[in-house]
C-alpha positions as CSV (number, residue, x, y, z in Angstrom):
1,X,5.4,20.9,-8.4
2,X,9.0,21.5,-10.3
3,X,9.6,20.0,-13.2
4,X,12.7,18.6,-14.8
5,X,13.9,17.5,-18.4
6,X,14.6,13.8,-18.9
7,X,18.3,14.1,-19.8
8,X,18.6,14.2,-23.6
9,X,14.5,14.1,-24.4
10,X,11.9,17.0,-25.2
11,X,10.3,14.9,-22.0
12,X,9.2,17.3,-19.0
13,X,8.8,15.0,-16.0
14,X,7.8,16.2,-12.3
15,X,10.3,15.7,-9.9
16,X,8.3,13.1,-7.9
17,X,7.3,10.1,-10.5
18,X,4.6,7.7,-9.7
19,X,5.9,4.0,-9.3
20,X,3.4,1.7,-10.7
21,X,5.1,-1.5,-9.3
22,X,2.0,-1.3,-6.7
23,X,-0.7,-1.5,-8.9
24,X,-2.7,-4.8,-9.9
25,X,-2.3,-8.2,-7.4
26,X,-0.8,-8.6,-4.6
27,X,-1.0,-4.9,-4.0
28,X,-3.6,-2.3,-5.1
29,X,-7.2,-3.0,-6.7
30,X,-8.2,-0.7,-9.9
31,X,-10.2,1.2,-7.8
32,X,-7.4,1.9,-5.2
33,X,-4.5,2.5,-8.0
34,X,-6.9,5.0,-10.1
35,X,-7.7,7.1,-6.8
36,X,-3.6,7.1,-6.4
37,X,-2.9,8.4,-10.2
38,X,-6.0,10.5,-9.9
39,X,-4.7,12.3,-6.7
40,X,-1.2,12.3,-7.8
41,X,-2.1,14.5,-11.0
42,X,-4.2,16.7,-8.8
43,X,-1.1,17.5,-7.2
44,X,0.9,18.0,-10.3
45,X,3.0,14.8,-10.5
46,X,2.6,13.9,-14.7
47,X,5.2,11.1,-14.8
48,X,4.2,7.3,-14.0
49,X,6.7,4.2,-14.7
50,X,5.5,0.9,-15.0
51,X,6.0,-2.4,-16.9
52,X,4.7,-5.2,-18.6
53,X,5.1,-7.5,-15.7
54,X,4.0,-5.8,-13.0
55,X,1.1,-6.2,-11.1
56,X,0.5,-9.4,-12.9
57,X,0.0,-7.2,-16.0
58,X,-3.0,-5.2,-14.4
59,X,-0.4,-2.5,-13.6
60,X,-0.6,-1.1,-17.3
61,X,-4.0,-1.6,-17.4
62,X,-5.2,0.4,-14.5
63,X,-2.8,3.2,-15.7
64,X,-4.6,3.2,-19.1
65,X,-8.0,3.1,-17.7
66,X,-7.0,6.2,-14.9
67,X,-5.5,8.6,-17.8
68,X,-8.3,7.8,-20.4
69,X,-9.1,11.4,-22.1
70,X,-5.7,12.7,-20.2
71,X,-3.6,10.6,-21.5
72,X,-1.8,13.8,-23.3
73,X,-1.3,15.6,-19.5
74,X,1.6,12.3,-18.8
75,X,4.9,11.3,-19.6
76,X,4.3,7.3,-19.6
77,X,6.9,5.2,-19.5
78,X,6.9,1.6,-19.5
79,X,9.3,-1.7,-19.6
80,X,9.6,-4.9,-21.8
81,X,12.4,-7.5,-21.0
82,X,13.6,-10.6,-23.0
83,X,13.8,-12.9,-19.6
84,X,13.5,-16.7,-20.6
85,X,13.5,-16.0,-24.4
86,X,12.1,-19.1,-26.3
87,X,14.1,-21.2,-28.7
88,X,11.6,-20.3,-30.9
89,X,10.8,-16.7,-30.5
90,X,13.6,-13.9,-32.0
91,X,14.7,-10.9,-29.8
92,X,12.5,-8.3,-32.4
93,X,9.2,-10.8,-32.0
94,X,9.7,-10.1,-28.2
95,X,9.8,-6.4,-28.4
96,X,7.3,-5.9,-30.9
97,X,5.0,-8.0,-29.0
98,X,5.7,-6.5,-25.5
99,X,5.3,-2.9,-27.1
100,X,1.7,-3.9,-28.7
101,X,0.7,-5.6,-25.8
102,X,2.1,-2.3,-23.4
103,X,0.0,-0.1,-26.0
104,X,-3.0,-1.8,-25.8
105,X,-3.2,-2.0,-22.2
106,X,-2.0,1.9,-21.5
107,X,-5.0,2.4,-24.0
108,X,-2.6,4.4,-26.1
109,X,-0.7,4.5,-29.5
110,X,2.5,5.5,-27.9
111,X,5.0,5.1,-25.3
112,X,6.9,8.3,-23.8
113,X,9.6,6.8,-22.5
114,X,10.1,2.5,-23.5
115,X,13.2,0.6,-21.1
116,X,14.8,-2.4,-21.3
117,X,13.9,-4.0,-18.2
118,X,15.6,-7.2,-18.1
119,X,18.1,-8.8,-21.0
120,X,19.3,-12.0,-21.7
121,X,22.6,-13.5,-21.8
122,X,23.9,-13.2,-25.3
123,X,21.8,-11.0,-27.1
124,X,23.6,-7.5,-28.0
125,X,22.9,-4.1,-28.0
126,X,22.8,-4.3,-31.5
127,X,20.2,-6.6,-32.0
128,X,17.8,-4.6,-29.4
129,X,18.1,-1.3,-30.5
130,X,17.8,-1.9,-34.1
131,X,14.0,-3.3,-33.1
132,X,14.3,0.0,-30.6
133,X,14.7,2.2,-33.6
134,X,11.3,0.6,-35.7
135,X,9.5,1.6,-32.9
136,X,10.7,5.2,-32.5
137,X,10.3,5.6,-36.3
138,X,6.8,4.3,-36.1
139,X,5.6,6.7,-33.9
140,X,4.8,4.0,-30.8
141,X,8.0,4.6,-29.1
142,X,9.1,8.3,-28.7
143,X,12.1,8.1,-26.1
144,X,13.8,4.8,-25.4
145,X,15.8,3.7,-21.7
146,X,17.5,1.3,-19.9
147,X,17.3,-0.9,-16.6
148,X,20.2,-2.0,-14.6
149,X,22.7,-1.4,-17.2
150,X,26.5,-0.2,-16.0
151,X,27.9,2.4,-17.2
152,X,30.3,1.2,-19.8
153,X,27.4,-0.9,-21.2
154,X,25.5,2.4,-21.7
155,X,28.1,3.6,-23.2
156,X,28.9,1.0,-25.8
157,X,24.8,1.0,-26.4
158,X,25.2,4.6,-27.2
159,X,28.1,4.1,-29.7
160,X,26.2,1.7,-31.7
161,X,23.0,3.6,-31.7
162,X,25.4,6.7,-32.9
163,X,26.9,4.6,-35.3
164,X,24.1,3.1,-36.8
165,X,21.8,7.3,-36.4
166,X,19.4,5.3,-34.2
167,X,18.3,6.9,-31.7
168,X,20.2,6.5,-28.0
169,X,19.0,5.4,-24.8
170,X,18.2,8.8,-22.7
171,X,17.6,7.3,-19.2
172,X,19.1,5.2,-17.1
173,X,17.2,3.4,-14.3
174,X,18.8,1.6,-11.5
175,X,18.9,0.9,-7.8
176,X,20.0,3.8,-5.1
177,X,18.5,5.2,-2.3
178,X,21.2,6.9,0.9
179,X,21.7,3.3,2.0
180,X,22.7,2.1,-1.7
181,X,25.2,3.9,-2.8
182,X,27.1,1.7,-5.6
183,X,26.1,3.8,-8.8
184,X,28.3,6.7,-7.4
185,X,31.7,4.8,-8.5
186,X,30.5,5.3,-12.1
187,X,27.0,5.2,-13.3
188,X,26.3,8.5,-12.3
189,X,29.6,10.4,-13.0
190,X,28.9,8.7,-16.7
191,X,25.4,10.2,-16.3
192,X,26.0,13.3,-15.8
193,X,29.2,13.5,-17.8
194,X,26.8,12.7,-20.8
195,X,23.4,14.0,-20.4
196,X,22.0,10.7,-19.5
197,X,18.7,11.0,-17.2
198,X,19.2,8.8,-13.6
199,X,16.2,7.5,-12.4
200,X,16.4,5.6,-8.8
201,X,14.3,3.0,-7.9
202,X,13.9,1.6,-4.3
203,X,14.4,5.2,-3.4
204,X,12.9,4.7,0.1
205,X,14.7,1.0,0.5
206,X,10.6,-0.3,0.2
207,X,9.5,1.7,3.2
208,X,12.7,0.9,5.4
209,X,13.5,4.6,4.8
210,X,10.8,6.4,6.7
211,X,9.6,6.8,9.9
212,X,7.8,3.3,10.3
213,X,10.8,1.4,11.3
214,X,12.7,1.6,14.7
215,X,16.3,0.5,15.7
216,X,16.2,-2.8,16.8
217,X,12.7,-3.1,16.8
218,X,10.2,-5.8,14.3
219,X,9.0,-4.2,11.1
220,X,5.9,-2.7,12.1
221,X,2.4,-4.3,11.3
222,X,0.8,-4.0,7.7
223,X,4.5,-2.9,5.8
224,X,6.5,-4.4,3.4
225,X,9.0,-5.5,5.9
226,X,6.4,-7.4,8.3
227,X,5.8,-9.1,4.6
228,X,9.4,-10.3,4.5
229,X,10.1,-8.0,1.8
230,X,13.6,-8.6,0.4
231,X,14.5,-5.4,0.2
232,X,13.6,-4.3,3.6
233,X,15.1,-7.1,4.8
234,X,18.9,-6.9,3.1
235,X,18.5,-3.1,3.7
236,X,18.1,-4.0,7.6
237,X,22.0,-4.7,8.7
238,X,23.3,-3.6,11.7
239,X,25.0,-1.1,9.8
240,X,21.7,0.5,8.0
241,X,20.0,0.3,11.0
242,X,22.4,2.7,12.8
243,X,22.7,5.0,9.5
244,X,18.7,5.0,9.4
245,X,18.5,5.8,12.7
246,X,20.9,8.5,12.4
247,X,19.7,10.2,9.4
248,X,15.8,10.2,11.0
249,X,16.9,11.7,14.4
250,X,18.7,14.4,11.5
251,X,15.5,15.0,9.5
252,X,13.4,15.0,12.9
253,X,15.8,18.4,13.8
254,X,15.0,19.8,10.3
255,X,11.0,19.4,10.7
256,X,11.2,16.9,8.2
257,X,10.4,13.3,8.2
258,X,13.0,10.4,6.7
259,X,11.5,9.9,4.1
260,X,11.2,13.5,2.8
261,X,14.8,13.7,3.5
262,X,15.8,10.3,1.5
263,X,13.8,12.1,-1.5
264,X,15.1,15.2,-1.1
265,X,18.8,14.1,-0.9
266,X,18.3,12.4,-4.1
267,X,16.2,15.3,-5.7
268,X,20.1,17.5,-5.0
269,X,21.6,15.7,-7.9
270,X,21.1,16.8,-10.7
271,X,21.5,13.5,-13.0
272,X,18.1,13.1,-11.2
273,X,15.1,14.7,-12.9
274,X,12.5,12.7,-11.1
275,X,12.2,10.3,-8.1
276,X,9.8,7.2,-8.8
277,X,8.2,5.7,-5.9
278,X,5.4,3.2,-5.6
279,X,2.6,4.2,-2.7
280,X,-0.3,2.3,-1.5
281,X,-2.6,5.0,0.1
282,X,-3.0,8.7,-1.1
283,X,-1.4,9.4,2.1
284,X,1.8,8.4,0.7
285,X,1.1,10.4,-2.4
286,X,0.3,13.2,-0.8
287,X,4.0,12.7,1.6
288,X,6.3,12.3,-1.6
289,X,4.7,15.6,-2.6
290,X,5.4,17.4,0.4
291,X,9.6,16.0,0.2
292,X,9.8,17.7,-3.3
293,X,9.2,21.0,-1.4
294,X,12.7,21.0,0.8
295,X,15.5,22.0,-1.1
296,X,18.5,20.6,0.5
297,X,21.0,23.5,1.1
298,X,25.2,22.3,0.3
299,X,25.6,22.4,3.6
300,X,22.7,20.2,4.5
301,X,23.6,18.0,2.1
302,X,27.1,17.8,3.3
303,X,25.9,16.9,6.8
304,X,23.9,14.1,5.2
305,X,26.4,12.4,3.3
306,X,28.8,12.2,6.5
307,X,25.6,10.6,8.4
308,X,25.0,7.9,5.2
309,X,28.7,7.8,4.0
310,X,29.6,4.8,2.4
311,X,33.9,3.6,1.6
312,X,33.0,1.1,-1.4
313,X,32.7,-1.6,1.7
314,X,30.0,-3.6,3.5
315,X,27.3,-5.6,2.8
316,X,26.7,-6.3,-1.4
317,X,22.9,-7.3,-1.2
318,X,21.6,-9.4,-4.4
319,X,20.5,-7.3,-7.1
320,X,16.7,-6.7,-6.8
321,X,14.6,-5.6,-9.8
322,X,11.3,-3.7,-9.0
């Protein structure tokens, strides 16, 4: 397993991160989600991303039970958001409370890496990163993130952190995979232009990106897609079908599968330090693995981004938030 730093941060993070959007209802049981995080630290993997509403809340809760007595071997990072704020409750009771309730699930006094998830309309950076900067002085929060911001909100977040010596948000998480390739207009130029660490999610478009799906043919049985998963089903268009088909005959030639290529090809840039993806069988753990292994040579890559290439154009699916 490789290992990257997370942009700005002391934080070393595997290249392949473990999503815990899968674990807790409807997904994974305990026991299934601690044999996942057990098997993916036997194979090296030390970083895990979750938040405080997934899996119904068990998500943080079955990663704090499966590192118990390891917890010091991960990079944790987890997610509050100020969605449907009360008339009653402030922006700093929010946070607080998310981060205590985050700490006492994970079983832990602190949080590697803590990202705004979702925000609501009117509240300013200011106000959120003053509440940010408590925590980091306290000792709960070590590195702090975002979710979903652009790039000249990151930006402007960073001039008032700067301005104020709080400290600055070091990652930023948002939605790419080879079929969803929006951030390259300016997210990730800004990234890499400042040391910012990108962090994909929906990295294998929920499953659509591997092997599983066929041209023209029903999801298969048992996957996301047969589910009607919404991002499985705005990733299948016409157009993405053709790409997808494309770029799978490609990997095949390589002696790769698609979805070793579709982490691989995001693994080559280097705003990257880690790809997060959620599995549901050690199987899958045990696959991402394996995609960390190929190195994608300039030419390879080359020959991939004429397969997925993408004009600005085409189909603008509704933002989805994992």
């Amino acid at each position: 397993m490789q290992y990257r730093q997370l942009g700005s941060s002391d934080l070393k993070v595997s290249v392949i991160g473990l999503g815990g959007n899968t674990f807790g209802p409807p997904r994974l049981s305990a026991d299934e989600s601690l044999r996942c995080i057990h098997r993916a630290g036997e194979l090296g993997i030390n970083f895990i991303d979750t938040a405080i509403k997934y899996g119904e809340g068990q998500s943080e809760a079955h990663i704090g039970r499966a590192l118990e007595g390891n917890r010091h071997k991960w990079v944790v990072a987890t997610k509050f958001n100020l969605a449907q704020l009360r008339a009653d409750e402030s922006v700093r009771a929010r946070i607080l409370r998310h981060c205590e309730i985050s700490l006492q699930r994970l079983r832990s006094d602190y949080i590697d890496l803590y990202q705004i998830h979702l925000n609501a309309p009117g509240v300013d950076d200011e106000e959120t990163l003053a509440v940010l900067a408590e925590l980091v002085l306290a000792g709960k929060v070590r590195w702090i993130g975002e979710c979903n911001y652009a790039a000249w909100r990151h930006a402007g977040a960073m001039h008032t952190a700067r301005r104020h010596g709080w400290p600055v948000m070091v990652s930023c998480q948002n939605h790419y995979n080879l079929l969803r390739r929006h951030v390259e207009h300016e997210t990730l130029p800004f990234c890499r232009e400042q040391g910012v660490a990108f962090l994909p999610y929906f990295p294998l478009a929920g499953g659509f990106l591997t092997d599983k799906y066929v041209q023209g043919q029903p999801a298969p049985v048992g996957t996301r897609g047969a589910a009607g998963s919404p991002i499985v089903t705005n990733s299948r268009t016409a157009r993405n079908e053709a790409i997808q088909s494309q770029l799978k005959e490609w990997a095949h030639v390589q002696g790769h599968s698609l979805g070793e290529l579709a982490i691989a090809w995001l693994l080559s840039h280097p705003e990257i330090p880690s790809v997060i993806a959620g599995v549901s069988a050690l199987e899958q753990v045990e696959q991402n693995v394996r995609a960390a292994e190929w190195v994608l040579t300039e030419a390879q890559r080359a020959e991939v981004d004429a397969i997925a290439t993408w004009d600005g154009s085409g189909q603008l699916a509704e933002m989805l938030v994992p």
